[in-house]
DOPAFI-954199 format. One record per residue (C-alpha): residue number from 1; x, y, z. Coordinates in Angstrom, 2 decimals. Example, Ala and Ser with C-alpha at 12.3 -4.5 7.8 and 13.67 -1.06 7.14 Angstrom:
<1,<12.30,-4.50,7.80>>
<2,<13.67,-1.06,7.14>>
END
This chain:
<1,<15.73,-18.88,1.61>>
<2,<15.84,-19.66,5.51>>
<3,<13.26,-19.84,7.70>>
<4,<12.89,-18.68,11.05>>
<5,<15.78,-18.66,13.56>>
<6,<15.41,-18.39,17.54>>
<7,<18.92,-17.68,18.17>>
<8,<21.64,-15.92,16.19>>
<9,<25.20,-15.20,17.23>>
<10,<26.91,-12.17,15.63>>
<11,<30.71,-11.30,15.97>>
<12,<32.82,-8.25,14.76>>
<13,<35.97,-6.99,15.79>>
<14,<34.38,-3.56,15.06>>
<15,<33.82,-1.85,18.68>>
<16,<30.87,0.22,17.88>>
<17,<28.65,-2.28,15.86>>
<18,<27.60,-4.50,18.63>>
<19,<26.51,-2.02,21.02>>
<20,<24.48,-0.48,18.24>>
<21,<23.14,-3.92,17.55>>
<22,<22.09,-5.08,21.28>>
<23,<20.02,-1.68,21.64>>
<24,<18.01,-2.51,18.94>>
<25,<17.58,-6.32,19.89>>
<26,<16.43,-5.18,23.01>>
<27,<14.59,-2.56,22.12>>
<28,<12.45,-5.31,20.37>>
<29,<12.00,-7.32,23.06>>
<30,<14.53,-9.87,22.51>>
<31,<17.32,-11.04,25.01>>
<32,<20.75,-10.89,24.84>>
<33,<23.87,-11.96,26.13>>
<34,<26.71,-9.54,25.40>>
<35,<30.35,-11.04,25.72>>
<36,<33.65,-8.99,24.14>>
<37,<32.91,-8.88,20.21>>
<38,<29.88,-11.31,20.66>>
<39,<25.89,-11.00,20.90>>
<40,<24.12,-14.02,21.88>>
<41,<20.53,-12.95,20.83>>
<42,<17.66,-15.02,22.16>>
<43,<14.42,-15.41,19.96>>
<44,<11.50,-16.52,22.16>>
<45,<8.64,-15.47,20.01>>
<46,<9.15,-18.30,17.23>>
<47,<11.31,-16.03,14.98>>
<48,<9.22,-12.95,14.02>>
<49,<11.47,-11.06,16.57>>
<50,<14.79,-11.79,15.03>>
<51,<13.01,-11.09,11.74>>
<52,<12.05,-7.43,12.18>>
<53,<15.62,-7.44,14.07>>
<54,<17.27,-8.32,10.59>>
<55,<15.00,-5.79,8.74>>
<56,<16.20,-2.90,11.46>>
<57,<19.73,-3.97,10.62>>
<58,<19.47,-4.20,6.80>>
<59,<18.53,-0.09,7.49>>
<60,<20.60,1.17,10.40>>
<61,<23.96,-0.32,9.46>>
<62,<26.01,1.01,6.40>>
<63,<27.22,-1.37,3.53>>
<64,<30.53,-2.17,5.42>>
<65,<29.33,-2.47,8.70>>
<66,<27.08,-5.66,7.50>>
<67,<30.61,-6.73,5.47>>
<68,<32.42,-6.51,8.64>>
<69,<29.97,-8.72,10.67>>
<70,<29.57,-12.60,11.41>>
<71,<26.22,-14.25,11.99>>
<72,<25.38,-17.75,13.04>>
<73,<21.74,-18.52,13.40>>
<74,<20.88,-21.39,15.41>>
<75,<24.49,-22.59,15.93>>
<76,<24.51,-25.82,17.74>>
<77,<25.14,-26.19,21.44>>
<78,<28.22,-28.59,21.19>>
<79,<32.12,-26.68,21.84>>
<80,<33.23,-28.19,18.89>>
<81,<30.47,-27.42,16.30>>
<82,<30.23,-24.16,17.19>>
<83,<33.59,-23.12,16.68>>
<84,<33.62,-24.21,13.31>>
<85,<29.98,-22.90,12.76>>
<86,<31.44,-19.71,13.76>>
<87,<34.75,-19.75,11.54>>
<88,<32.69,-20.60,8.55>>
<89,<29.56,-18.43,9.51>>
<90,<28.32,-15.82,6.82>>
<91,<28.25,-11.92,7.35>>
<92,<25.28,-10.00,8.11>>
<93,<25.36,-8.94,4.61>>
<94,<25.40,-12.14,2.86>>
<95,<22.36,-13.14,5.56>>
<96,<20.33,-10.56,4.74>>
<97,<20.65,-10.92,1.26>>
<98,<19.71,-14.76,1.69>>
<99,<16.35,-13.67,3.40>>
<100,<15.87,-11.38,1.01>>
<101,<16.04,-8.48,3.39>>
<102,<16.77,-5.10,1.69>>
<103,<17.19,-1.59,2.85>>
<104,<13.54,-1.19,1.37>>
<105,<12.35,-3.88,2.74>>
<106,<13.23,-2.68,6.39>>
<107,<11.90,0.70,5.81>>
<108,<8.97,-0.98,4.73>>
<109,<8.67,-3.53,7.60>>
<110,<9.24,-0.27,10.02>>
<111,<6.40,1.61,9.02>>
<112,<3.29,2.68,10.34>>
<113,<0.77,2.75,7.86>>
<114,<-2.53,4.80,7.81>>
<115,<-5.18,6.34,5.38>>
<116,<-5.90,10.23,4.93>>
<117,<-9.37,10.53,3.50>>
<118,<-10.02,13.54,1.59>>
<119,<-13.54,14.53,0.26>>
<120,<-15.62,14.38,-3.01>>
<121,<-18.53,16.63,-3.47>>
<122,<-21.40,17.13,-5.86>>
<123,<-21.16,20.40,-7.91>>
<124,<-24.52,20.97,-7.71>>
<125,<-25.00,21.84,-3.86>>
<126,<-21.44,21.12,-2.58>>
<127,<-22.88,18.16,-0.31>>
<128,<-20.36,15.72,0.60>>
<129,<-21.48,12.49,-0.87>>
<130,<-17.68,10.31,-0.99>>
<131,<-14.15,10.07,0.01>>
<132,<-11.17,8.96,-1.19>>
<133,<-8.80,7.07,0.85>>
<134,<-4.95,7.80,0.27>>
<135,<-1.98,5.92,2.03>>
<136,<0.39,7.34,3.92>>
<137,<3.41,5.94,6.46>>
<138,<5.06,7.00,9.08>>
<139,<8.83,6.03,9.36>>
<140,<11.37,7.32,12.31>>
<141,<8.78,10.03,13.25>>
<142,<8.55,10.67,9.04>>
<143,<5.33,11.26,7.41>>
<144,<5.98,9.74,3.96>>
<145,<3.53,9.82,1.15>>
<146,<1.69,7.13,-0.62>>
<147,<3.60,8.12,-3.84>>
<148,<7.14,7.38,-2.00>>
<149,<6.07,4.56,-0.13>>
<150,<4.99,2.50,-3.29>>
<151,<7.98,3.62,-5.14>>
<152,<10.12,2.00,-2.43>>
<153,<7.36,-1.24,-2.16>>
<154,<7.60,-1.49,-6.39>>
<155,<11.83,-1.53,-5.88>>
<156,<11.79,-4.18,-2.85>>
<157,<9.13,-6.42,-4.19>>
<158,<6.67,-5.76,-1.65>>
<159,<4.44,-3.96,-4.04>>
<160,<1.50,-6.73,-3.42>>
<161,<1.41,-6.20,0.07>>
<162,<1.68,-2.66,0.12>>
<163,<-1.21,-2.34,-2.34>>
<164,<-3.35,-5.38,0.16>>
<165,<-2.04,-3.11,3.04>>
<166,<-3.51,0.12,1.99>>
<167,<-6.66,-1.42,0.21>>
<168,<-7.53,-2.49,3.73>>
<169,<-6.48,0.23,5.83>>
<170,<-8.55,2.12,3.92>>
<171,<-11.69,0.33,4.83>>
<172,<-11.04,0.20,8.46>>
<173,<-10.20,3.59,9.00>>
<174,<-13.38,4.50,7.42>>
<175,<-15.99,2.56,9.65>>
<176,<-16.57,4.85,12.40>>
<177,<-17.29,7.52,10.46>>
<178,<-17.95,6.73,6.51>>
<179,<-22.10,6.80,7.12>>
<180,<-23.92,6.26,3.71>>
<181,<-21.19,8.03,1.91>>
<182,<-19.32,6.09,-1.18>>
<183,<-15.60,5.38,-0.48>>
<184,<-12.59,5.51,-3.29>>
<185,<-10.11,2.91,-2.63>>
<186,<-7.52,2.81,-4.56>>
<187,<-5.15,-0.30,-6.19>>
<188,<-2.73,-1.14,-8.42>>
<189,<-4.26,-4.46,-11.03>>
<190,<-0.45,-5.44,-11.12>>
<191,<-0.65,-6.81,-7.60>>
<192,<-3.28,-8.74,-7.78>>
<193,<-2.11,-11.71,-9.50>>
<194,<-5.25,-13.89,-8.86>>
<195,<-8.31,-11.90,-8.27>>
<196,<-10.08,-14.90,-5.91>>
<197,<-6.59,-15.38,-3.55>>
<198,<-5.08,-11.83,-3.70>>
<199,<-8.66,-10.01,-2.74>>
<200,<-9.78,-12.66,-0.33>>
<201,<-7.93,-10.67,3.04>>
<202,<-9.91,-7.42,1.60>>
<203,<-13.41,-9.45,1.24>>
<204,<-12.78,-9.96,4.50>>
<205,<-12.40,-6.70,6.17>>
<206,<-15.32,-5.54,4.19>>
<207,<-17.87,-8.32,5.64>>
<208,<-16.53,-7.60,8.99>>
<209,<-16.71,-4.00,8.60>>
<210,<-20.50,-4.38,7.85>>
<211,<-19.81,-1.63,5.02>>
<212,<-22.32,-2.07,1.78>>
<213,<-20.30,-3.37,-0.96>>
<214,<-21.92,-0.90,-3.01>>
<215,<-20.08,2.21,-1.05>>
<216,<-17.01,1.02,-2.55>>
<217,<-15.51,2.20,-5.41>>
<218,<-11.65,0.57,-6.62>>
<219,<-10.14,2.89,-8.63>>
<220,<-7.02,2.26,-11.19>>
<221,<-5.00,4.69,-12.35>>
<222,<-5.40,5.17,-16.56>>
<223,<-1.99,4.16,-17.02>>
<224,<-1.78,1.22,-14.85>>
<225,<-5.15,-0.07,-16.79>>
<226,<-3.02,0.34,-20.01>>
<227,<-0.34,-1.99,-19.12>>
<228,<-2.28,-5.02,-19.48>>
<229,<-6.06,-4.80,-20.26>>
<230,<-6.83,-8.31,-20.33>>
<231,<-5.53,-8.56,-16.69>>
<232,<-7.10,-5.76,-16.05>>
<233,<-10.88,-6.97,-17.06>>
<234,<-10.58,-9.89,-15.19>>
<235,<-9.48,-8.10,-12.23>>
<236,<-12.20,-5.98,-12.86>>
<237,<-15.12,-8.74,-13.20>>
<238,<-14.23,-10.09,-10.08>>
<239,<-14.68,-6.58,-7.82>>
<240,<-18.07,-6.37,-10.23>>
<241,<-19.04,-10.17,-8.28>>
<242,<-18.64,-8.85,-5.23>>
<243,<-20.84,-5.78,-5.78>>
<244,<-17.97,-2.97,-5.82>>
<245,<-17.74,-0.35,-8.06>>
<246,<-14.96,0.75,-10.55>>
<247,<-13.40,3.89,-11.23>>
<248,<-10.72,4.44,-13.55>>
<249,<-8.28,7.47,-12.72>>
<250,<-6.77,10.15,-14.65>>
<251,<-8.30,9.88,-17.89>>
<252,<-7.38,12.39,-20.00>>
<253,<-6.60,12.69,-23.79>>
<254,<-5.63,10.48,-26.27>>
<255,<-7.50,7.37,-27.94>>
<256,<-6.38,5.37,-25.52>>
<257,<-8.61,7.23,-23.09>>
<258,<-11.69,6.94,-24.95>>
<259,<-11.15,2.95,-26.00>>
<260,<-10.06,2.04,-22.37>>
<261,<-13.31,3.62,-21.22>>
<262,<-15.38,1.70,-23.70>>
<263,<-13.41,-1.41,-22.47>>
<264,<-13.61,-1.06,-18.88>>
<265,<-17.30,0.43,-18.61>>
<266,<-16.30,2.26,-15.45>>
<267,<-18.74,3.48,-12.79>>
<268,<-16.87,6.37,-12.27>>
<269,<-14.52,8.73,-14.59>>
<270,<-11.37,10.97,-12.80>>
<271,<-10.96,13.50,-14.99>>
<272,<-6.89,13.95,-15.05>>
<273,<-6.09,16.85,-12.50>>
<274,<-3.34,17.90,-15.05>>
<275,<-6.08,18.89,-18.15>>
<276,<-8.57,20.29,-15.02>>
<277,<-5.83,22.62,-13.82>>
<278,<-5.55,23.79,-17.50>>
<279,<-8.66,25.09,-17.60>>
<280,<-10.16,27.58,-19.00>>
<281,<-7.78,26.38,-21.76>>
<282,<-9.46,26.07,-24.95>>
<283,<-7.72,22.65,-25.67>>
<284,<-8.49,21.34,-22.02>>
<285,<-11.80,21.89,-22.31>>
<286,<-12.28,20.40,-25.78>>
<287,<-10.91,17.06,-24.33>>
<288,<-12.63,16.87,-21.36>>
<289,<-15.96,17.73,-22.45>>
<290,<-16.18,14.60,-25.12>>
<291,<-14.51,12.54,-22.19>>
<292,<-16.95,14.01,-20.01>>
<293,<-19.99,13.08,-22.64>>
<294,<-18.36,9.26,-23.64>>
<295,<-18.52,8.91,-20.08>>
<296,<-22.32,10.28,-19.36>>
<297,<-23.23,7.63,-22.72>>
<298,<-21.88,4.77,-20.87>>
<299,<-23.84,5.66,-17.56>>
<300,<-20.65,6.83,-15.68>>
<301,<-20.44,8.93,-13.06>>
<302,<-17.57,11.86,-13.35>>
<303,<-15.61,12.87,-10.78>>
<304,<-13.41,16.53,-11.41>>
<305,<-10.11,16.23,-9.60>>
<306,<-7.36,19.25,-8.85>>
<307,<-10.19,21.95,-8.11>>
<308,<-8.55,24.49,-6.32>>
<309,<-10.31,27.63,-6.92>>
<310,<-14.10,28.47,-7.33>>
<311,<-13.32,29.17,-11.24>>
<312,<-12.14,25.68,-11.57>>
<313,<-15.66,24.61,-10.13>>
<314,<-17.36,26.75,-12.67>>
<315,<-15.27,25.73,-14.95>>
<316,<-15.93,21.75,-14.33>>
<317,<-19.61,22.25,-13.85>>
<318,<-20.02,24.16,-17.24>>
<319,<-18.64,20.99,-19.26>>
<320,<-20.78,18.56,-16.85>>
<321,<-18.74,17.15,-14.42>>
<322,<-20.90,15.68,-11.61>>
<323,<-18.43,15.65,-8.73>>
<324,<-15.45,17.67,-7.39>>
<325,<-12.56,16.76,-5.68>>
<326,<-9.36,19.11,-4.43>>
<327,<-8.27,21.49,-2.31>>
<328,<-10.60,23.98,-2.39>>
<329,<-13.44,20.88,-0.90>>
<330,<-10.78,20.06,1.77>>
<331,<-7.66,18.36,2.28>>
<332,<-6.70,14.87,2.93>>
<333,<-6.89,14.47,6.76>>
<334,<-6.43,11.40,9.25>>
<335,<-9.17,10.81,10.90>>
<336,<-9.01,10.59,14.96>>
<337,<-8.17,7.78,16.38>>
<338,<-6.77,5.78,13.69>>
<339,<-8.24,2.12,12.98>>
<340,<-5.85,-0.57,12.62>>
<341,<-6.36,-3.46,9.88>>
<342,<-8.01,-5.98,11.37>>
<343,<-6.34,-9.21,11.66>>
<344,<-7.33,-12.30,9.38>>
<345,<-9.32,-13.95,12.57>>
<346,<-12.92,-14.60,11.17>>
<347,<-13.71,-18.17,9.76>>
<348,<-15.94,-16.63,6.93>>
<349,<-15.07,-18.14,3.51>>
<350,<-14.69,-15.49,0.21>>
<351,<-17.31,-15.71,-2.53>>
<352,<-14.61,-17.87,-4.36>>
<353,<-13.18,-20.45,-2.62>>
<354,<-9.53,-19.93,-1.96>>
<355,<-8.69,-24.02,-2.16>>
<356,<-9.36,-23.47,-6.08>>
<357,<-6.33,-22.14,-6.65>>
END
């Protein structure tokens, strides 16, 4: 794969591409010298311009367009050389695909990201006591949800940062407000790959944050904790060093609900929204009250999701759920101003030494 250019010359005989092209160079601060069916494009930030240029093309231009489009990227400064760097000089297509630059990828690179936070009560006296934080984008003046952005992250290989991205957003946008409440983070145990590199950027944020470790609470979703339990466990005994809590999400019927939570030992149960919005079906309630009671054995908190009416809340607090969570507790809302991720600045050093691996 390349590295980093500071210059790239593009040709086309295609009238409109160019023009198209230049605007959006500029737009990003680059310069750029315009001649008939050639863009010089200057580079002076060390290549992270030209980058995010190449991730703006790999959306805004069609399949053809890319086809129909020479690039040379640093060409040398001889006559001679660059005449046959630009005869024998790729198209935009073929360099995008060498820097791995995909349509996902650029919407990706493109986005704003943020965290909603929606609340979690106690059933007993309706107190807010936690909140969950959920990940949303915003791309071309779109709000997309976390659902479609990690669809898109999962298809363009970006799935680990996505998941580091809104692990951490999450914790930032909380600080100003979170108090002594707990705070559900969520993340995916297939982007962690080593639990003492992957998490160090997120040990971070929480030690400069100054939140307790014991306010958070990572929760996996049941059938990500399926895919691969002994990954899984050792993902989870490292968040269990650090002093965070675990919640596993979704849990609903089957025996692969009950043995997972006898495996994981979670702090915290989700009860699946799907068997809560069944309620007061007989069969619903048969399998979340003895998920409900495996849970209470094994000292776990449970947490009702989906409660969207005040029967629901009856409904959850008659087979012993502790906590609520839906619609009828409030929605997921952005809190005001948002809090950008802090950047990786500090010198402090993660509980396990990154050099290790």
């Amino acid at each position: 794969m390349p590295g980093p250019a500071s210059r790239a010359l593009l040709a086309t005989s295609i009238g409109h591409v160019l023009p198209s092209v230049a605007r959006f160079a500029a737009a990003l601060g680059l310069t750029v010298h315009s001649s008939p069916q050639l863009l010089d494009i200057v580079d002076d930030r060390g290549g992270r311009g030209l980058e995010r240029l190449f991730q703006r093309l790999a959306r805004e231009l069609t399949a053809a367009e890319t086809e129909a489009v020479r690039v040379a990227t640093d060409p040398p400064s001889d006559g001679a050389a660059l005449t046959s760097r630009l005869l024998t000089a790729p198209t935009l297509a073929v360099e995008l695909a060498r820097r791995g630059v995909t349509v996902e990828v650029g919407v990706l690179a493109e986005a704003e990201f943020w965290s909603a936070y929606q609340p979690i009560v106690s059933l007993a006296d309706r107190s807010v006591v936690a909140h969950e934080a959920l990940l949303r984008g915003v791309v071309d003046g779109r709000e997309v949800g976390g659902g479609d952005l990690f669809f898109v992250a999962e298809s363009a290989g970006w799935l680990h940062r996505l998941d580091r991205i809104g692990r951490e957003s999450a914790i930032a946008g909380a600080v100003p407000w979170l108090g002594s409440d707990d705070l559900f983070v969520n993340f995916n145990p297939t982007s962690i790959f080593r639990p003492q590199v992957c998490l160090a950027s997120t040990e971070r944020v929480v030690h400069e944050t100054g939140i307790a470790p014991s306010q958070l609470v990572f929760e996996v979703v049941e059938s990500h904790a399926i895919a691969d339990r002994g990954h899984l466990v050792s993902v989870l005994e490292h968040y269990r060093t650090l002093g965070w809590r675990i919640a596993l999400d979704d849990v609903g019927a089957g025996w692969s609900s009950l043995s997972l939570l006898a495996a994981v030992r979670p702090d915290v149960v989700k009860l699946d929204k799907a068997l809560v919005q069944e309620l007061p079906d007989d069969g619903a309630r048969i399998v979340l009250k003895a998920v409900t009671d495996l849970a209470h054995q094994l000292g776990a908190v449970v947490v009702a999701e989906g409660v969207e009416t005040e029967r629901l809340a009856e409904e959850v607090t008659a087979i012993g759920a502790d906590l609520g969570q839906g619609w009828l507790f409030g929605r997921p809302v952005r809190p005001d101003p948002p809090v950008p991720v802090p950047e990786p600045e500090s010198r402090w050093q993660p509980v396990a030494a990154v050099s290790r691996g």
